[in-house]
PDB file of N, CA, C and O in Angstrom, chain B, residues numbered from 101:
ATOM      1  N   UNK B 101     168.740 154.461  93.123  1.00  0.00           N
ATOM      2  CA  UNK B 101     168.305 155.839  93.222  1.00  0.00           C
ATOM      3  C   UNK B 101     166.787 155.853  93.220  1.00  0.00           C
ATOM      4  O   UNK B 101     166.095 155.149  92.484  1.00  0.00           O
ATOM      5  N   UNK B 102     166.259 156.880  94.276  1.00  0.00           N
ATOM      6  CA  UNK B 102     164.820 156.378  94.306  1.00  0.00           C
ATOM      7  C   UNK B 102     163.916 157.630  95.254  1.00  0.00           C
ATOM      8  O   UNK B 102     164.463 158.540  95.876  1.00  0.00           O
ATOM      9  N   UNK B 103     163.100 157.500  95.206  1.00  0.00           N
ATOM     10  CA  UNK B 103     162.804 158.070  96.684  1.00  0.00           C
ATOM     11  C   UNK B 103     162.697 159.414  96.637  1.00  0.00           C
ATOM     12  O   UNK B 103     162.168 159.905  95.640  1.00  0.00           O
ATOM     13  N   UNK B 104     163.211 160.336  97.782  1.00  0.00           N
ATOM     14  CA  UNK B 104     164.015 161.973  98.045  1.00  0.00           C
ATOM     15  C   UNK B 104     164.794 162.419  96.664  1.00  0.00           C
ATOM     16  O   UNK B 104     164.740 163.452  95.998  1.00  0.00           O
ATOM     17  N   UNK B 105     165.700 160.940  96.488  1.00  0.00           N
ATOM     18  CA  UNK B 105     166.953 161.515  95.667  1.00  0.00           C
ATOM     19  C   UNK B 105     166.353 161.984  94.457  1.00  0.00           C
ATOM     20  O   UNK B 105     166.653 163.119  94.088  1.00  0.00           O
ATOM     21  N   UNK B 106     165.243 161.034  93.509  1.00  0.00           N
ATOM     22  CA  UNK B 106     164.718 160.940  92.591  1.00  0.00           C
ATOM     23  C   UNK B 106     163.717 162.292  92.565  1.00  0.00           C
ATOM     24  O   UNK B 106     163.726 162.930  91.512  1.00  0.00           O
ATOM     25  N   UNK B 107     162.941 162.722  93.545  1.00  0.00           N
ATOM     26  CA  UNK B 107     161.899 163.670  93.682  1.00  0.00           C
ATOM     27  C   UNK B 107     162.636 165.085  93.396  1.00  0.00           C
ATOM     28  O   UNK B 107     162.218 165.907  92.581  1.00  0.00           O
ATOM     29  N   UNK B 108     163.639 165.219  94.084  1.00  0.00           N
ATOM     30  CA  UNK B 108     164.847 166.136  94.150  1.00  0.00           C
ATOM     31  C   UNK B 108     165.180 166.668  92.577  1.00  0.00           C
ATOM     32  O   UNK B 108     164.897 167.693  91.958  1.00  0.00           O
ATOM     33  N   UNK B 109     166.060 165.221  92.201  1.00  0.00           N
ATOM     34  CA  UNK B 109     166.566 165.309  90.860  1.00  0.00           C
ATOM     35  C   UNK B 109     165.396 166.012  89.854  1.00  0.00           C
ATOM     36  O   UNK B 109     165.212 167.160  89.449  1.00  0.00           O
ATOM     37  N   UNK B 110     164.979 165.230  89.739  1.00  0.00           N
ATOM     38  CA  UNK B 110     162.843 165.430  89.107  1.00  0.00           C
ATOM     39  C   UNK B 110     162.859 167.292  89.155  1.00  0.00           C
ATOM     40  O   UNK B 110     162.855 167.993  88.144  1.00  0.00           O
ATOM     41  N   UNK B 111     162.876 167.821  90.621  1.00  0.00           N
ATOM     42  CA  UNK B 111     162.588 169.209  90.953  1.00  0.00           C
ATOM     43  C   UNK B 111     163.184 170.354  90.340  1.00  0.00           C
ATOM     44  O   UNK B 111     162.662 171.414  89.994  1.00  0.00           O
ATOM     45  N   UNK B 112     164.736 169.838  90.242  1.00  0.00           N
ATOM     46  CA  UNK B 112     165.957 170.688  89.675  1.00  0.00           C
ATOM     47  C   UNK B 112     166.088 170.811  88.104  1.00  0.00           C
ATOM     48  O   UNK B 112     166.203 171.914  87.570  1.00  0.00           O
ATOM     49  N   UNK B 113     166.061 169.374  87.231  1.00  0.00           N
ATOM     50  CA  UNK B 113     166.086 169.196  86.139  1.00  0.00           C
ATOM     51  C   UNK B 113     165.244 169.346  85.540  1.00  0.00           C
ATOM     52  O   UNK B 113     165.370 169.964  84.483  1.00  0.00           O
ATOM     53  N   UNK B 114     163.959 168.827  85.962  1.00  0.00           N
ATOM     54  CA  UNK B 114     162.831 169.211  85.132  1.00  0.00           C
ATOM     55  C   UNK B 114     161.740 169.787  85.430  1.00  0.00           C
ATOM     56  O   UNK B 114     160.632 169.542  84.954  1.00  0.00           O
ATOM     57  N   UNK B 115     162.015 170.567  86.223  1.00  0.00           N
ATOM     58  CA  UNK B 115     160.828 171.416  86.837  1.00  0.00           C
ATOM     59  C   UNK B 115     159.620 170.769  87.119  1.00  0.00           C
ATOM     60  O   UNK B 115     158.541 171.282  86.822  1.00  0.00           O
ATOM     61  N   UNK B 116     159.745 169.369  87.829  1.00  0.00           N
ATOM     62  CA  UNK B 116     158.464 169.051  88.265  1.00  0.00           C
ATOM     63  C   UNK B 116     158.337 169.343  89.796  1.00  0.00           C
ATOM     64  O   UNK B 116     159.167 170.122  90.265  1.00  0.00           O
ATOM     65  N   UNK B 117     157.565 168.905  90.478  1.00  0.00           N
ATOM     66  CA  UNK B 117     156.699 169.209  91.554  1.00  0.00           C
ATOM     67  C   UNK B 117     157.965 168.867  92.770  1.00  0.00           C
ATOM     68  O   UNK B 117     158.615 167.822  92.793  1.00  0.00           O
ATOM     69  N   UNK B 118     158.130 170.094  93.806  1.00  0.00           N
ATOM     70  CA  UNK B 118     159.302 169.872  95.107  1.00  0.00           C
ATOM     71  C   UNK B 118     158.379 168.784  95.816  1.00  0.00           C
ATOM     72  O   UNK B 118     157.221 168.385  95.692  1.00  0.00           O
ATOM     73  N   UNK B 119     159.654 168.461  96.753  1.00  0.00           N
ATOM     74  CA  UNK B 119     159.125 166.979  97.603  1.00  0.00           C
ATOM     75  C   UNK B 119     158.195 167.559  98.779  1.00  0.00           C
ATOM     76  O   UNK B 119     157.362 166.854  99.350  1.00  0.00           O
ATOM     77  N   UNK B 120     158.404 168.833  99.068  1.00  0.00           N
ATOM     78  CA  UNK B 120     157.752 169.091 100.165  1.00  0.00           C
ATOM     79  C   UNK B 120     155.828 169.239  99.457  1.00  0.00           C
ATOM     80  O   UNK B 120     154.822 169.075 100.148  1.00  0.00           O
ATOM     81  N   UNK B 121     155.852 169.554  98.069  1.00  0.00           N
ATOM     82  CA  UNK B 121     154.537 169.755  97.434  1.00  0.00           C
ATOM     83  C   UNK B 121     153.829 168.392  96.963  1.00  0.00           C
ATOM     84  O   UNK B 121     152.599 168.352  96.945  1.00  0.00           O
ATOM     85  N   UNK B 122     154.595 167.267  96.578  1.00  0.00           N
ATOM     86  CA  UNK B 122     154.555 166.083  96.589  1.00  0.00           C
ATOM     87  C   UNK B 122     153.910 165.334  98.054  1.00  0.00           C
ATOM     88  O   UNK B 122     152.945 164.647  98.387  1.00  0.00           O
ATOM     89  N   UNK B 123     154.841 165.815  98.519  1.00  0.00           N
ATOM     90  CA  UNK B 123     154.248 164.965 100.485  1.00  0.00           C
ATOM     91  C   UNK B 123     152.792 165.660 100.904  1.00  0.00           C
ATOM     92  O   UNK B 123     151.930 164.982 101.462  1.00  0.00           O
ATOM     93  N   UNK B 124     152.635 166.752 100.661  1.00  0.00           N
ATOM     94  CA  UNK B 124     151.552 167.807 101.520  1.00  0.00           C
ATOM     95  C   UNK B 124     150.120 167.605 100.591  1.00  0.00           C
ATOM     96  O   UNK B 124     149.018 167.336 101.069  1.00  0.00           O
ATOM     97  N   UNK B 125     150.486 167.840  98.888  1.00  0.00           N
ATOM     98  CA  UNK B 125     149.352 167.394  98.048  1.00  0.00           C
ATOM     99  C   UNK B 125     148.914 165.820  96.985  1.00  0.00           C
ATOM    100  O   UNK B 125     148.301 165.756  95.920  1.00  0.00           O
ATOM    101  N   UNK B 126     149.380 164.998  97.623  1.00  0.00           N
ATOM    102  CA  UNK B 126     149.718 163.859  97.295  1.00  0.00           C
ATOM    103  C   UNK B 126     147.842 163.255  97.776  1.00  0.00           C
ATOM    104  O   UNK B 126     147.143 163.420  98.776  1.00  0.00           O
ATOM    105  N   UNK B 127     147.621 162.455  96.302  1.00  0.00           N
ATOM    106  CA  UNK B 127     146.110 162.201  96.632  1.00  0.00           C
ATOM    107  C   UNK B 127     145.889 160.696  96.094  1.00  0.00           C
ATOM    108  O   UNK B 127     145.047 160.013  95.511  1.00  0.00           O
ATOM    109  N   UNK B 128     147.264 160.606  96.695  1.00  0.00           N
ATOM    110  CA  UNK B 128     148.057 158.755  96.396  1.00  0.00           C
ATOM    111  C   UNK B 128     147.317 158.121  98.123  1.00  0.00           C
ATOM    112  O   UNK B 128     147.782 158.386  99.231  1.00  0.00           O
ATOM    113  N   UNK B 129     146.533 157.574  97.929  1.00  0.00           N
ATOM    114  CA  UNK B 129     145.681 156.901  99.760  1.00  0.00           C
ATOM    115  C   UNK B 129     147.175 155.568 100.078  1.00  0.00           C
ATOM    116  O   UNK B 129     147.744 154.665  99.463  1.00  0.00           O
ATOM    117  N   UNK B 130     147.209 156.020 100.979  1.00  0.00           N
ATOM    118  CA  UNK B 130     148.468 154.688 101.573  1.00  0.00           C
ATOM    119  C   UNK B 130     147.704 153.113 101.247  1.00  0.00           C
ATOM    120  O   UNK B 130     146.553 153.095 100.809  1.00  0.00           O
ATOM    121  N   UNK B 131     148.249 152.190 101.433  1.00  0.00           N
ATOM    122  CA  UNK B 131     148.150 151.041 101.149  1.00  0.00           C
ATOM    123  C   UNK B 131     149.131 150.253 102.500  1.00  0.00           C
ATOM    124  O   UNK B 131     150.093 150.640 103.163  1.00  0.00           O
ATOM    125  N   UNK B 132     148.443 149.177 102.481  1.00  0.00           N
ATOM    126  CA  UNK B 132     149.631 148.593 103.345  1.00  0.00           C
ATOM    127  C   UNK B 132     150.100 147.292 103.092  1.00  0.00           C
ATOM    128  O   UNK B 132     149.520 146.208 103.015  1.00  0.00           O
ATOM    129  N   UNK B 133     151.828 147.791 102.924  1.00  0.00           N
ATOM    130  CA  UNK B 133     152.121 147.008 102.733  1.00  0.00           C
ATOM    131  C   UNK B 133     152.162 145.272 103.282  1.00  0.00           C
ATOM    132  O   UNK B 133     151.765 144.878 104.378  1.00  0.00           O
ATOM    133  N   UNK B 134     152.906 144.203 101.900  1.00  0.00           N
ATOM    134  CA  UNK B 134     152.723 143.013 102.929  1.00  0.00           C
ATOM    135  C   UNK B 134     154.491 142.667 102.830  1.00  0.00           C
ATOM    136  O   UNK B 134     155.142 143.203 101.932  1.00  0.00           O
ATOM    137  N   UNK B 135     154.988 141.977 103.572  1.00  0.00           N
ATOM    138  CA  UNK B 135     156.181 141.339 103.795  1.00  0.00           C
ATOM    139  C   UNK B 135     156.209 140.210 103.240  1.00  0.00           C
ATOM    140  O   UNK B 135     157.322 139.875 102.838  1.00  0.00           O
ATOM    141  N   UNK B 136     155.337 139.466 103.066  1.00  0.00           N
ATOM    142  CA  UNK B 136     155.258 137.692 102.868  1.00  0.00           C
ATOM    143  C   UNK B 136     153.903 137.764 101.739  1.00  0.00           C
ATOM    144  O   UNK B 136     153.463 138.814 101.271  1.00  0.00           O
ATOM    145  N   UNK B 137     153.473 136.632 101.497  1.00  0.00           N
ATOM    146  CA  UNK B 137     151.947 136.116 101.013  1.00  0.00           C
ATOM    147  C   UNK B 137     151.356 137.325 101.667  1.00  0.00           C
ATOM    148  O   UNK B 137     151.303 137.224 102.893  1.00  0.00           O
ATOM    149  N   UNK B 138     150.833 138.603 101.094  1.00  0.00           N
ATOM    150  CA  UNK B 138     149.278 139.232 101.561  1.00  0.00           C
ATOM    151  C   UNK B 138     148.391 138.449 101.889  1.00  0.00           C
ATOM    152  O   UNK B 138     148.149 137.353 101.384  1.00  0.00           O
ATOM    153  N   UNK B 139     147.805 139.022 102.842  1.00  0.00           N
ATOM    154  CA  UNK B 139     146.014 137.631 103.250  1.00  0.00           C
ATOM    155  C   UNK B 139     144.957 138.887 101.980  1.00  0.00           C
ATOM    156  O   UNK B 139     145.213 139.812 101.209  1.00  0.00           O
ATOM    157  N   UNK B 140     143.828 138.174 102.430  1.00  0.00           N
ATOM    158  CA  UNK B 140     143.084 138.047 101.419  1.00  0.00           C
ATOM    159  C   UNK B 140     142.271 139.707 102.190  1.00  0.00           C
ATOM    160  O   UNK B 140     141.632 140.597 101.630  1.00  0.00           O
ATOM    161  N   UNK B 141     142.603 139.564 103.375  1.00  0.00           N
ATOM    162  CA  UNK B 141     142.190 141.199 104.019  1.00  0.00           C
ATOM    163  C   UNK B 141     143.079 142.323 103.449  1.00  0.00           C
ATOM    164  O   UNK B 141     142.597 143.336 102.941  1.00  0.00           O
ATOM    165  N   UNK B 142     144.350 142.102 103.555  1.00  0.00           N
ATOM    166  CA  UNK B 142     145.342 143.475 102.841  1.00  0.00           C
ATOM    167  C   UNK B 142     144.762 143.674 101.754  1.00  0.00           C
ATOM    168  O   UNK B 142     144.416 144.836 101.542  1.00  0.00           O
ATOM    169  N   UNK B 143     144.449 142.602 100.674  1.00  0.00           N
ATOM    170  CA  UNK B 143     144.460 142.899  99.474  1.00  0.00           C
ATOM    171  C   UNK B 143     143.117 143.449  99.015  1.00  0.00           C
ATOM    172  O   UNK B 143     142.887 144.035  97.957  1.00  0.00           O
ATOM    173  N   UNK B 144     141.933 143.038 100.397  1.00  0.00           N
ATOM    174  CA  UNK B 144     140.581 143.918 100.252  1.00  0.00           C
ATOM    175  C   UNK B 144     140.966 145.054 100.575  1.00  0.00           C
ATOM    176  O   UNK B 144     140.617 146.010  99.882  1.00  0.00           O
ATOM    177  N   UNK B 145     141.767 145.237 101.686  1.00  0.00           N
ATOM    178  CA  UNK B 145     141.486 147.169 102.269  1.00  0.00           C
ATOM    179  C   UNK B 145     142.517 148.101 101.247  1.00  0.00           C
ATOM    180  O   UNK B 145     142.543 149.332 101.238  1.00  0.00           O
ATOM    181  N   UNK B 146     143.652 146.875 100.090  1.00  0.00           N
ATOM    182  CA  UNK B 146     144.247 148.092  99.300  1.00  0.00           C
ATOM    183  C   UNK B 146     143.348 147.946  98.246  1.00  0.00           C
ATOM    184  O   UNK B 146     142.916 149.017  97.821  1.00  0.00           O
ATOM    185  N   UNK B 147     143.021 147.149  97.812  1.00  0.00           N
ATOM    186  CA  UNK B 147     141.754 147.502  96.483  1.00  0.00           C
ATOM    187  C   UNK B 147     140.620 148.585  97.049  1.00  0.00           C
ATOM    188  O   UNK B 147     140.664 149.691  96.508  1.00  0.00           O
ATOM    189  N   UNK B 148     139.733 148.411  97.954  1.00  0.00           N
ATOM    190  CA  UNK B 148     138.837 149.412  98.166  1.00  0.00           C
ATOM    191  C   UNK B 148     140.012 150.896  98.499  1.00  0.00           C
ATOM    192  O   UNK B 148     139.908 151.865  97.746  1.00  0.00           O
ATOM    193  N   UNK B 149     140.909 150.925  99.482  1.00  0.00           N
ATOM    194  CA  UNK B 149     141.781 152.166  99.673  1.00  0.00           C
ATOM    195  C   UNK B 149     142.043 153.023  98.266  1.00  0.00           C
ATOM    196  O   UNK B 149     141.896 154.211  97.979  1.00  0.00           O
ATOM    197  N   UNK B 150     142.445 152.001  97.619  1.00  0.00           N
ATOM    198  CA  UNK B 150     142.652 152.369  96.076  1.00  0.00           C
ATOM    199  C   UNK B 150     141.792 153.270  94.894  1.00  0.00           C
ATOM    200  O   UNK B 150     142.083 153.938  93.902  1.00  0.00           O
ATOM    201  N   UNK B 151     140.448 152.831  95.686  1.00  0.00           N
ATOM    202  CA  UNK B 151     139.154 153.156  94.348  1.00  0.00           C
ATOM    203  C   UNK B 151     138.416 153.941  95.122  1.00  0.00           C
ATOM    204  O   UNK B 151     137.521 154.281  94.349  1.00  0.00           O
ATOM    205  N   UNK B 152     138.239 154.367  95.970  1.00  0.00           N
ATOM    206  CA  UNK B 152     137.266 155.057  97.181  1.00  0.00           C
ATOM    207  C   UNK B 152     136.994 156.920  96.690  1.00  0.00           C
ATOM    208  O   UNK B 152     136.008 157.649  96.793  1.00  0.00           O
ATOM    209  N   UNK B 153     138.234 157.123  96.210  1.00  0.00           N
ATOM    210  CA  UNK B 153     138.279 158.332  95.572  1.00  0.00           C
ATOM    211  C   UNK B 153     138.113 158.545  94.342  1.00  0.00           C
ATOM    212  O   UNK B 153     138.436 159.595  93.786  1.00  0.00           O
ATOM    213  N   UNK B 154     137.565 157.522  93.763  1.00  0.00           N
ATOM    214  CA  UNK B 154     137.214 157.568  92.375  1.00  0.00           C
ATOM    215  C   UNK B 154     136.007 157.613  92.148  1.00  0.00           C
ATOM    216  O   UNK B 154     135.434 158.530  91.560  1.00  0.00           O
ATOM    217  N   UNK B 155     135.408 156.424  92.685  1.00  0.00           N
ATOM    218  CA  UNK B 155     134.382 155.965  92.550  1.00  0.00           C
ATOM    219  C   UNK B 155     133.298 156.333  91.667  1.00  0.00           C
ATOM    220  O   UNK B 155     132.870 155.888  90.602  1.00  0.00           O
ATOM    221  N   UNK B 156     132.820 157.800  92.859  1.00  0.00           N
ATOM    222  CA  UNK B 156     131.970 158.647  92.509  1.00  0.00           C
ATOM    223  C   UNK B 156     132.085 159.183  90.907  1.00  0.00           C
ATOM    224  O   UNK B 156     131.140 159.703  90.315  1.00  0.00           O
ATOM    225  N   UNK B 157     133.478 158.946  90.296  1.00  0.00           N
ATOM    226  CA  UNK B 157     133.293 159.256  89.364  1.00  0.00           C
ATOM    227  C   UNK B 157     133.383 158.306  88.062  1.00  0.00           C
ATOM    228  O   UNK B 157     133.515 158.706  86.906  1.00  0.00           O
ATOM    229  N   UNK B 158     133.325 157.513  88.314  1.00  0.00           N
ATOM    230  CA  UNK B 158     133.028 156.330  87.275  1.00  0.00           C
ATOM    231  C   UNK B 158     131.732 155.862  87.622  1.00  0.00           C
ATOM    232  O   UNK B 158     131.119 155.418  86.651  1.00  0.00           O
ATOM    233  N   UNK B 159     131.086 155.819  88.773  1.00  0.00           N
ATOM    234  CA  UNK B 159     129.617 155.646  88.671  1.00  0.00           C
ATOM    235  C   UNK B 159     128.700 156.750  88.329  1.00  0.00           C
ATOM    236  O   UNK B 159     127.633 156.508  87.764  1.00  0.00           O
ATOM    237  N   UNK B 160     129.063 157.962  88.644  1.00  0.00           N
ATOM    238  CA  UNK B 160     127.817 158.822  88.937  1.00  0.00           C
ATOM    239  C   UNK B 160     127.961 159.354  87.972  1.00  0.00           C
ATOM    240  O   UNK B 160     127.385 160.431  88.121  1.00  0.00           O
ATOM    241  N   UNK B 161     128.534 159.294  86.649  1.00  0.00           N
ATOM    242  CA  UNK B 161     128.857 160.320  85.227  1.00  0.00           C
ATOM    243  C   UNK B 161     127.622 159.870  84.293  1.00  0.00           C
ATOM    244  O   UNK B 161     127.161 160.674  83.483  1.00  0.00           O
ATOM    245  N   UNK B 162     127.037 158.424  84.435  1.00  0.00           N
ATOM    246  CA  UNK B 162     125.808 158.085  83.209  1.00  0.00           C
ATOM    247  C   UNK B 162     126.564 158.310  81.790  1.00  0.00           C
ATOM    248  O   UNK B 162     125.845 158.842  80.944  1.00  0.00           O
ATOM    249  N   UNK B 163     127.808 158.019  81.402  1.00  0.00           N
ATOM    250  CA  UNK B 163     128.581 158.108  80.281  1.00  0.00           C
ATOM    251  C   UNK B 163     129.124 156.680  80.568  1.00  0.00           C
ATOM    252  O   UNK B 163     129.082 156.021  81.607  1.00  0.00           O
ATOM    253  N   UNK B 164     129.753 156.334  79.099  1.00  0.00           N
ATOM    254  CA  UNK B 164     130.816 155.130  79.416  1.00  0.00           C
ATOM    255  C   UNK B 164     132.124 155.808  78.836  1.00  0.00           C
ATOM    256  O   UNK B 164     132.523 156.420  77.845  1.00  0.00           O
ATOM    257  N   UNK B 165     132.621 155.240  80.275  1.00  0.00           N
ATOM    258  CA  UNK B 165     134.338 155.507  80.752  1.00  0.00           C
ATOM    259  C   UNK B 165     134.584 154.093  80.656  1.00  0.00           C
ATOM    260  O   UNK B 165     133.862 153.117  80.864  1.00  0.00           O
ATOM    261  N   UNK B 166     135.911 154.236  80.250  1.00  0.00           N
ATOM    262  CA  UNK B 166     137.109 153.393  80.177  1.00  0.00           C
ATOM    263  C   UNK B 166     138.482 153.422  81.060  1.00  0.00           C
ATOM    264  O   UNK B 166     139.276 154.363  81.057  1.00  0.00           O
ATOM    265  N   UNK B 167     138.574 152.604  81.573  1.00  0.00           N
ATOM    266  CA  UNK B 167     139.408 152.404  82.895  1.00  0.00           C
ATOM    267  C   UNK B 167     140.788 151.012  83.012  1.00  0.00           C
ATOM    268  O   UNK B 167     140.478 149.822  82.956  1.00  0.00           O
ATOM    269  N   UNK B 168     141.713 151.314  83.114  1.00  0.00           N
ATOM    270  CA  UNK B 168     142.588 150.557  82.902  1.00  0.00           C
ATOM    271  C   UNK B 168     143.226 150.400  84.326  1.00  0.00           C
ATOM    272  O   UNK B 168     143.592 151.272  85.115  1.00  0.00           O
ATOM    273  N   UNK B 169     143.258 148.821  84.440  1.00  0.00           N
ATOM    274  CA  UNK B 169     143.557 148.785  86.199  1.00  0.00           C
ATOM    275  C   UNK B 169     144.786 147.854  85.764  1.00  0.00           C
ATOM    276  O   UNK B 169     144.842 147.138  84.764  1.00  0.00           O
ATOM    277  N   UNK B 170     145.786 148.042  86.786  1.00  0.00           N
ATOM    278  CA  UNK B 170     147.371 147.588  86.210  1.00  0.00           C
ATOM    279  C   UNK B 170     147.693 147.171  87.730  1.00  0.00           C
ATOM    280  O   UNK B 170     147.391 147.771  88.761  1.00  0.00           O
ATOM    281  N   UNK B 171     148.396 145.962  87.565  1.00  0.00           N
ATOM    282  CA  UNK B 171     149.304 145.688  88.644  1.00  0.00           C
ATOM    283  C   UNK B 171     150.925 145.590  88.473  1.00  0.00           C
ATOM    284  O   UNK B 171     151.554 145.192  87.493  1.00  0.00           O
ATOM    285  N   UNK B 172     151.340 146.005  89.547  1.00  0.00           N
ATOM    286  CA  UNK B 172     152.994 145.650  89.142  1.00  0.00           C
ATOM    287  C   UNK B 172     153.182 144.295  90.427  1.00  0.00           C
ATOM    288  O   UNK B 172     152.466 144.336  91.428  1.00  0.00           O
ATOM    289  N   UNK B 173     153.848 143.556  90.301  1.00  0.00           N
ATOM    290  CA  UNK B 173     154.554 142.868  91.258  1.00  0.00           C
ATOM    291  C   UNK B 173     155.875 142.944  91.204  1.00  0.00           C
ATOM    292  O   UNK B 173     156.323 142.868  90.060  1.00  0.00           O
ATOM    293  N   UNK B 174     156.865 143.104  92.292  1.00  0.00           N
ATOM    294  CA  UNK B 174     157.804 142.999  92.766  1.00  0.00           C
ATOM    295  C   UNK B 174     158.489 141.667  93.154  1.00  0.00           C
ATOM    296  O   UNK B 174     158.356 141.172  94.273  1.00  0.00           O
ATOM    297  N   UNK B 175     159.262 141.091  92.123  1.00  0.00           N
ATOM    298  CA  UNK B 175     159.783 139.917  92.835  1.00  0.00           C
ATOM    299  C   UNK B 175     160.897 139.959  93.875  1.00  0.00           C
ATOM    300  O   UNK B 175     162.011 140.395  93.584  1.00  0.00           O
ATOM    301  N   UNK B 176     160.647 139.588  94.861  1.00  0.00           N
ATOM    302  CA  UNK B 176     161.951 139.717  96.077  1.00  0.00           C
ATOM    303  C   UNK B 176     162.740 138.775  96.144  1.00  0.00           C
ATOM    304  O   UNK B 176     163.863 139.031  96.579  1.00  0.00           O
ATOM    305  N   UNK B 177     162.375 137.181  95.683  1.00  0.00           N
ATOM    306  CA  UNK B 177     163.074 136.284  95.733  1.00  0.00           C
ATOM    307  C   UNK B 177     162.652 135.191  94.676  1.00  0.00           C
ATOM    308  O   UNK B 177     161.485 134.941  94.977  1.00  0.00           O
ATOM    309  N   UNK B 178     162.862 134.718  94.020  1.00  0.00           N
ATOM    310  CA  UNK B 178     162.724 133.823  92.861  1.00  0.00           C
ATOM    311  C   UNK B 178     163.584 132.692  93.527  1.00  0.00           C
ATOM    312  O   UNK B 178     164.665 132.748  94.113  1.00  0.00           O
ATOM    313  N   UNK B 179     162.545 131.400  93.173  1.00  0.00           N
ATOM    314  CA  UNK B 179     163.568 129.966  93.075  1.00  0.00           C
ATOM    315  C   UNK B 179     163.255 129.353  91.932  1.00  0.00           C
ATOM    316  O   UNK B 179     162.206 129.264  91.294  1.00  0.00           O
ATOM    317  N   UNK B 180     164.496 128.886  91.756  1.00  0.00           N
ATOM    318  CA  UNK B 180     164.611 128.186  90.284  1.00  0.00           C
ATOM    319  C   UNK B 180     164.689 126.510  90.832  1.00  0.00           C
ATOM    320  O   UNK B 180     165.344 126.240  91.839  1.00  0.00           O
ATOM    321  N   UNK B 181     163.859 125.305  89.958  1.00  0.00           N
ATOM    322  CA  UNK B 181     163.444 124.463  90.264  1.00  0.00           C
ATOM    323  C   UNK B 181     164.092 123.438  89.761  1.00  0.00           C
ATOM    324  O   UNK B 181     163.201 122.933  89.078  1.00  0.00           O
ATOM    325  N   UNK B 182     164.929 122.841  89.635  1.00  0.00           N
ATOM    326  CA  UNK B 182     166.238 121.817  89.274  1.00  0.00           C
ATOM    327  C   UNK B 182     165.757 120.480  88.817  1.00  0.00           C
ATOM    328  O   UNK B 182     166.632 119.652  88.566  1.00  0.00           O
ATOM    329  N   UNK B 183     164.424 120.113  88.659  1.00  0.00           N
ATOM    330  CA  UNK B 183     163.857 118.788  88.547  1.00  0.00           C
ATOM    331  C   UNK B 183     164.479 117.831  87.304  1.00  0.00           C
ATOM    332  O   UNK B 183     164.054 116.688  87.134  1.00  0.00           O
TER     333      UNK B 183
END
């Protein structure tokens, strides 16, 4: 369950945000995905894609901010090594 179904469910039960308000005000910048090993270019244009809208505001404030940068990985296939 994921996706529509999840945004949906989300809309009805708990009064969060419809999918059509989700898709239209969404200030999530695409990324692109990789299929295999990312090259070392995907992973520049989703890091800068990523921070481009921020920026301005972790540099230009003259305060110190605190910023927590997180990755998830997705394993698609695992091998287990029998040695």
């Amino acid at each position: 369950m994921g996706g529509n179904r999840l945004a949906t469910f989300g809309n009805k039960a708990l009064g969060l945000l419809s999918l059509p308000t989700v898709r239209t005000r969404s200030i999530v910048p695409p990324i692109i995905p990789s299929h295999a090993l990312p090259t070392i270019i995907e992973i520049e244009v989703n890091i800068n894609t990523s921070f481009e809208s921020v920026l301005d505001v972790v540099q230009g404030q003259g305060q110190i901010l605190h910023a927590v940068l997180m990755f998830d990985e997705i394993a698609a296939k695992k091998r287990i090594r029998l040695d």
